[in-house]
C-alpha positions as CSV (number, residue, x, y, z in Angstrom):
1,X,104.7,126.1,104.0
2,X,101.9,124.0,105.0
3,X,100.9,123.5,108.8
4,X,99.4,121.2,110.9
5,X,95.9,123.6,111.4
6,X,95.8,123.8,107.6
7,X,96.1,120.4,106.8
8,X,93.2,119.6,109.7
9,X,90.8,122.4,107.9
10,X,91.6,120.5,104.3
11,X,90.6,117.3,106.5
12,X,87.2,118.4,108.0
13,X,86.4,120.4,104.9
14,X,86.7,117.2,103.1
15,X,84.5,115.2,105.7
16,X,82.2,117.6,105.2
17,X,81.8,118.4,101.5
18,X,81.7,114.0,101.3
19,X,78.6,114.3,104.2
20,X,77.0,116.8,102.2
21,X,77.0,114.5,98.8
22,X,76.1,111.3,100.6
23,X,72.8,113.4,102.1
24,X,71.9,114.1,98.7
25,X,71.9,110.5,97.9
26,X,69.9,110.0,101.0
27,X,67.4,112.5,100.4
28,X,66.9,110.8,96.7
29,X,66.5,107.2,97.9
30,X,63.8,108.6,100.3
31,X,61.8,110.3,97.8
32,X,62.6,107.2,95.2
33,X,61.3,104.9,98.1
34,X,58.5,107.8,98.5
35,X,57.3,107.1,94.6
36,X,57.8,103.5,94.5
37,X,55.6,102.6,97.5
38,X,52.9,104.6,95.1
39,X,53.6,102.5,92.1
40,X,53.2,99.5,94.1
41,X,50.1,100.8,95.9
42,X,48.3,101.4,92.9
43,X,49.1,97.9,91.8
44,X,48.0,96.3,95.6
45,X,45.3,94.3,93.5
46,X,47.8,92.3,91.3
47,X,49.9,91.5,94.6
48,X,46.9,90.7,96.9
49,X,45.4,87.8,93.9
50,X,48.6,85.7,95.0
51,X,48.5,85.7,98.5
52,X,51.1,88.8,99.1
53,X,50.3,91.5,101.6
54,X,51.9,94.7,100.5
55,X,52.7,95.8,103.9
56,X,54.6,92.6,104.6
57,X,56.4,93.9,101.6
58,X,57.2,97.0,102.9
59,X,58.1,96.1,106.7
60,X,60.3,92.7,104.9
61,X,60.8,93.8,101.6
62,X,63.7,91.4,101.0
63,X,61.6,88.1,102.0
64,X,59.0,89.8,100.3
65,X,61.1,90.0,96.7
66,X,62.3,86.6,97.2
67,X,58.9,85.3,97.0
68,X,58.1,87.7,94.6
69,X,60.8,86.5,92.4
70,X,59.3,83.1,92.1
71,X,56.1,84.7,90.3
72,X,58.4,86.5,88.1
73,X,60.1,83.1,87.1
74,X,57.0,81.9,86.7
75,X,55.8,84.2,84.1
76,X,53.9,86.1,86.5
77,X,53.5,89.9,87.9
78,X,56.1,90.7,85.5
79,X,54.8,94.1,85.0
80,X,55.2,95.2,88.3
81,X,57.9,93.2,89.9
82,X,60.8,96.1,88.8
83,X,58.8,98.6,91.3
84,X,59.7,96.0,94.0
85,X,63.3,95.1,93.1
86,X,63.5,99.0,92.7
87,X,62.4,99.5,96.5
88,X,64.8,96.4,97.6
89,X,68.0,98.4,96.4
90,X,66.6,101.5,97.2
91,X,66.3,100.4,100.8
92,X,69.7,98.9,100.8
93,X,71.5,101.5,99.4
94,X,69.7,103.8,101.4
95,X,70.9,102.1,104.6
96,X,74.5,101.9,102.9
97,X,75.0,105.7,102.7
98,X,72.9,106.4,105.8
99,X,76.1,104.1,107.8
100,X,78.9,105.9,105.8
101,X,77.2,109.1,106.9
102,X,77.3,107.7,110.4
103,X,81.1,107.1,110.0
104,X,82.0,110.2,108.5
105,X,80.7,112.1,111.2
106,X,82.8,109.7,114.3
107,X,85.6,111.0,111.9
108,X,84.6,114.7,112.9
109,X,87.4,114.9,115.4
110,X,88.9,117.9,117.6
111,X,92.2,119.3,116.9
112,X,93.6,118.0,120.0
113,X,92.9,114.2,118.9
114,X,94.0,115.2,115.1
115,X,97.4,115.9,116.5
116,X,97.5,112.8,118.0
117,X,96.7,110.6,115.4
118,X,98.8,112.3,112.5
119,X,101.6,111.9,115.2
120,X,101.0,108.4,115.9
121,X,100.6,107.7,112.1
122,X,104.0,109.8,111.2
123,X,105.6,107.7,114.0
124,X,104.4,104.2,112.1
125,X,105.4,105.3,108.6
126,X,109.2,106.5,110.5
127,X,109.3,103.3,112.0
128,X,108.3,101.0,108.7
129,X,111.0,103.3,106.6
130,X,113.8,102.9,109.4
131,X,113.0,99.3,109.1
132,X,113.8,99.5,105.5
133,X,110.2,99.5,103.9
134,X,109.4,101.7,100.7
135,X,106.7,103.8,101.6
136,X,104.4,105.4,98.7
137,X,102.4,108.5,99.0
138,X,100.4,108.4,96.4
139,X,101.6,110.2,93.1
140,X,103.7,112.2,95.3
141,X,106.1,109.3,95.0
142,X,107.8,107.4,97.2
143,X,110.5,108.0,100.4
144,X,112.9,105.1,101.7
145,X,116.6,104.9,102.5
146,X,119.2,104.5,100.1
147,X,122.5,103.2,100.3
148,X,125.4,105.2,98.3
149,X,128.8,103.9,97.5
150,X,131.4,106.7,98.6
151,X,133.9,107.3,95.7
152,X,137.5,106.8,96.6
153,X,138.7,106.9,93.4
154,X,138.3,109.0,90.7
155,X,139.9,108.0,86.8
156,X,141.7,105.2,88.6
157,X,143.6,107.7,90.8
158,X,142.4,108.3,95.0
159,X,141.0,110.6,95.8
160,X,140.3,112.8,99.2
161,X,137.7,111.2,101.6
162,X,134.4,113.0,101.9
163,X,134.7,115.2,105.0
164,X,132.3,114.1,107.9
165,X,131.1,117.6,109.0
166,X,129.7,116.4,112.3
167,X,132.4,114.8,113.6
168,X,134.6,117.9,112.3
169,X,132.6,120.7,113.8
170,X,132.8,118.9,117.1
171,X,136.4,118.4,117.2
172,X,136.7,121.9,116.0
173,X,135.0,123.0,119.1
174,X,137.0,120.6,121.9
175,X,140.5,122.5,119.8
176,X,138.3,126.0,120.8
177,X,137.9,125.1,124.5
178,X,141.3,123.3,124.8
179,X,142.7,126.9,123.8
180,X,144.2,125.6,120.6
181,X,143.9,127.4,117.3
182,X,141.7,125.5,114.5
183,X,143.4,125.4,111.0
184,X,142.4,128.2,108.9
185,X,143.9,128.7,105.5
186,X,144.3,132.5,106.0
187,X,143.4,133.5,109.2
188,X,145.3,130.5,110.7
189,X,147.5,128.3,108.2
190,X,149.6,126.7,111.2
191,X,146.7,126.0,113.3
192,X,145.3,122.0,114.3
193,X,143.7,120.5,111.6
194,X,140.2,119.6,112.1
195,X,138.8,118.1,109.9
196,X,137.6,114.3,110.3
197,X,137.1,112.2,106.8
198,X,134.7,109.4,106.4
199,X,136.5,106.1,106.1
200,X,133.4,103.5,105.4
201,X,132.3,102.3,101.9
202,X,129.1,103.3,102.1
203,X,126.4,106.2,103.1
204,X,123.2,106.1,103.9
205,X,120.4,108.8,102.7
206,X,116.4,109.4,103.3
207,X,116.1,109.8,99.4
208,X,112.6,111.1,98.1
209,X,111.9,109.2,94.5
210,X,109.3,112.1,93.1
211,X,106.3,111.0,90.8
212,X,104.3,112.9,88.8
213,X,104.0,116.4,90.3
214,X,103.9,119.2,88.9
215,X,106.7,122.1,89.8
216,X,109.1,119.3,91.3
217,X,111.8,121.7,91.5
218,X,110.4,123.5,93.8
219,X,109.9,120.6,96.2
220,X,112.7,118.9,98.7
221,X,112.8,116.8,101.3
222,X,114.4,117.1,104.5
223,X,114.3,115.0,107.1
224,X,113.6,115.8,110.8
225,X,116.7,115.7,113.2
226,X,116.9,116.4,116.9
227,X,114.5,117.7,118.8
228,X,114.7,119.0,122.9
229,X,118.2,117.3,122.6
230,X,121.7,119.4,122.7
231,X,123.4,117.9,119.5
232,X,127.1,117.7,120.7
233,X,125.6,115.0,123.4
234,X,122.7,113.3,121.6
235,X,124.4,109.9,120.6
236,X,126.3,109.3,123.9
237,X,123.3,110.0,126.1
238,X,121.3,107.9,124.6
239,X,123.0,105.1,123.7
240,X,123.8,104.3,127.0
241,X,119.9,104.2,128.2
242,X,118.8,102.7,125.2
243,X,118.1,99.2,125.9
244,X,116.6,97.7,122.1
245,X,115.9,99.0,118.7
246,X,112.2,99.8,119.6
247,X,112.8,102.2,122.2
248,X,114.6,104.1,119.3
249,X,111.8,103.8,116.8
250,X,109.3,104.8,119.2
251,X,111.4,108.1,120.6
252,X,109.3,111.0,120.3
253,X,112.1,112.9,121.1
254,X,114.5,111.8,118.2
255,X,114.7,113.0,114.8
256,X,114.3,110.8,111.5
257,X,117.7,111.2,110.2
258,X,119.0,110.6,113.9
259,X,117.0,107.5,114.5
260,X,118.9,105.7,111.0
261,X,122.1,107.2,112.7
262,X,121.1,105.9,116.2
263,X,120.4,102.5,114.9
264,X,123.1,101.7,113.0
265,X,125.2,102.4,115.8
266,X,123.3,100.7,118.2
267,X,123.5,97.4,115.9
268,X,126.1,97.6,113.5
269,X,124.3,95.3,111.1
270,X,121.0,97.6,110.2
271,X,122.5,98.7,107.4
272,X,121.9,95.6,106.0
273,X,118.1,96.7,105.7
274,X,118.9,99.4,103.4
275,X,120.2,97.8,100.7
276,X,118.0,97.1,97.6
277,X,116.8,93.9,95.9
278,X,119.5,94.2,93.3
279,X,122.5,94.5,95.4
280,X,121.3,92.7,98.9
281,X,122.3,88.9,97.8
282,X,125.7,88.7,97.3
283,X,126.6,91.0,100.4
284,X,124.3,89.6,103.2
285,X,125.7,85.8,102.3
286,X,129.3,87.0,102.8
287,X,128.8,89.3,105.5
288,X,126.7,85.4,107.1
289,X,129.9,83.8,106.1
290,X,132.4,86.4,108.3
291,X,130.4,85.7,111.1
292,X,130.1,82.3,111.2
């Protein structure tokens, strides 16, 4: 299991190692620039016939090769005009990977402000996903929520409703501490039945589409549910503080599978956001129609 100190020594390390490359392109361009500034040098006579100071060109050399240029259209220092375009890109380039250098190391950050940003980052892609957004990581594949027609029927024949094991466990619990015995095929086969069923057409999942990794099987995806909050209260609590849908997708104290939970009941047409291109026309222009 990977955690958050390993991924931020994968992340410096690969700051690093990219710093390291960039100033071996630097030292090159400085010793290109180094042999270059001979070449022209021992050529000073050719430039210094037209008019051209060679250490104008070296303290402009960009002005200098634009003037330069014209004698090269003309037919003339055509022998030695590639040392200058040479030292043009060598300075540019040079000053290129000399500012990404410069960058890279800003991105050198403590652990302490690491946390803060893969938090803050985490919180965006939550929010975009909850919103209904398909978010790609890379070839790792892609993570959104999917809606799922429950199955009533089965060879034209119904079927038992899928058992809602939240709301079951915590009626179970009020039949506990009400002093009543909770059906139990063996143990209790005349006790209160507990079990609550699911009565809506649809559910809704996080669903992981995997791309091309290797050993998928042995990858799953779960995600987060509620932190620093007693379950058997969570909904309730905060429902009744909660005051718009951004105060739920900004709670650092709420879980991702909560948050799609939280949402839907704080406005009952979210779901609406998780259905897919193929199945979202029909149903949003009759569910327009029942409200109007």
């Amino acid at each position: 299991m990977l955690e958050t100190k390993d991924l931020y020594k994968d992340y410096i390390s690969g700051i690093q190692l990219k710093m390291t490359a960039i100033s071996v392109k630097i030292d090159q361009y400085y010793k290109s620039q180094t042999y270059l500034r001979t070449c022209i040098y021992n050529n000073k006579g050719e430039f210094e016939k037209l008019g051209i100071s060679v250490d104008n060109l070296f303290s402009n050399p960009h002005i200098a090769y634009a003037k330069i240029k014209d004698f090269v259209d003309n037919g003339q220092l055509t022998r030695v005009a590639h040392y200058v375009k040479s030292y043009v890109n060598s300075v540019k380039y040079l000053n290129l990977h000399k500012l990404l250098y410069d960058r890279l190391s800003k991105a050198l950050i403590p652990y302490e402000l690491y946390i803060k940003v893969i938090a803050y980052a985490n919180l965006e892609i939550a929010k975009y996903i909850l919103e209904g957004g398909i978010y790609k990581f890379g070839h790792v594949g892609k993570l959104y929520i999917k809606e799922k027609p429950r199955t009533f029927m089965y060879n034209g024949k119904p079927v038992q409703l899928p058992v809602d094991w939240g709301m079951s466990n915590k009626y179970k619990q009020e039949l506990i501490k009400q002093g009543k015995v909770p059906y139990d095929s063996v143990k209790a086969p005349n006790g209160v039945k507990w079990h609550c069923y699911h009565d809506s057409d649809f559910g809704y999942w996080f669903w992981w589409e995997a791309g091309p990794i290797p050993h998928r099987a042995f990858f799953k995806f779960y995600p987060s549910k509620f932190c620093k909050v007693r379950q058997d209260r969570r909904n309730a609590t905060f429902l009744k503080q909660c005051k718009s849908k951004d105060e739920i997708y900004n709670g650092t104290n709420l879980g991702l599978l909560d948050k799609m939970l939280l949402l839907m009941r704080f406005d009952p047409l979210h779901f609406i956001n998780y259905r897919r291109a193929e199945k979202e026309k029909e149903p949003i222009k009759e569910l327009e129609l029942v409200n109007n």
